[in-house]
N, C-alpha and C positions, 0 to 999 in steps of 0.2 A: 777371348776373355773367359775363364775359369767363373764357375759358380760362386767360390768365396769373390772374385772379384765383382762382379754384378752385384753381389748381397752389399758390398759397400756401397758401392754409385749409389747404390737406393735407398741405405740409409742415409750420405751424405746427402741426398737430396730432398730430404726433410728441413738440414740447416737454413734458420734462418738467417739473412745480411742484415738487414733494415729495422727499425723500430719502426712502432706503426705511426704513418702521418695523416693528420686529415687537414682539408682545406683548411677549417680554422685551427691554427698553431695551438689552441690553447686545451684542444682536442687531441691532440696526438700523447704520445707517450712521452713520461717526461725526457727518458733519456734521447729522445729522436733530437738532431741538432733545432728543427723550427719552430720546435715546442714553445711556448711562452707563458704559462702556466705557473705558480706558484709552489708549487709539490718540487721536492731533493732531486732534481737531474739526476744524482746517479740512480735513481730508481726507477727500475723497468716495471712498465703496469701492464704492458703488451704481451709477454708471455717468452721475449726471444731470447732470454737470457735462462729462464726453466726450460723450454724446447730444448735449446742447442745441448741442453748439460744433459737433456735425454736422446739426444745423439751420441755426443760423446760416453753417457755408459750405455748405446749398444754397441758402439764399437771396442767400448772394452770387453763386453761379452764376447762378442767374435773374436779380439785377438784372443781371447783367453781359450775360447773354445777350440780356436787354431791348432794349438801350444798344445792340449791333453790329446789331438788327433794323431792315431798312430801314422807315424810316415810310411808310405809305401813307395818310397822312392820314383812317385809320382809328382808333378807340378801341380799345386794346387790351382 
């Protein structure tokens, strides 16, 4: 596995899956499905929805960074 690939895995492995849940439903975030809360379901309080969109632009850093790296007819 190449260094650019490593540098993914470890940013993908920031993403998060879940919305946060607590025992009481009414605690968790609203978008998590056992939520039962009053507050707009589509509204994350959790933070997984800001996270993952800063996954997503560092991976568009890296591809971008990729892209202006001179090829030396090496496997990255």
């Amino acid at each position: 596995m190449s260094k650019l690939e490593k540098l993914i895995v470890i940013i993908e492995s920031f993403r998060r899956t879940q919305h946060y849940e607590c025992e009481d439903g009414f605690y968790s975030c609203p978008s998590h499905p056992d939520y039962f809360g009053n507050d707009d379901r589509t509204f994350c309080s959790c933070g997984l929805v800001r996270d993952n969109a800063k996954v997503d632009e560092a991976l568009q850093i890296v591809q971008g960074l990729t892209m202006l790296a001179p090829d030396k007819g090496q496997a990255a």
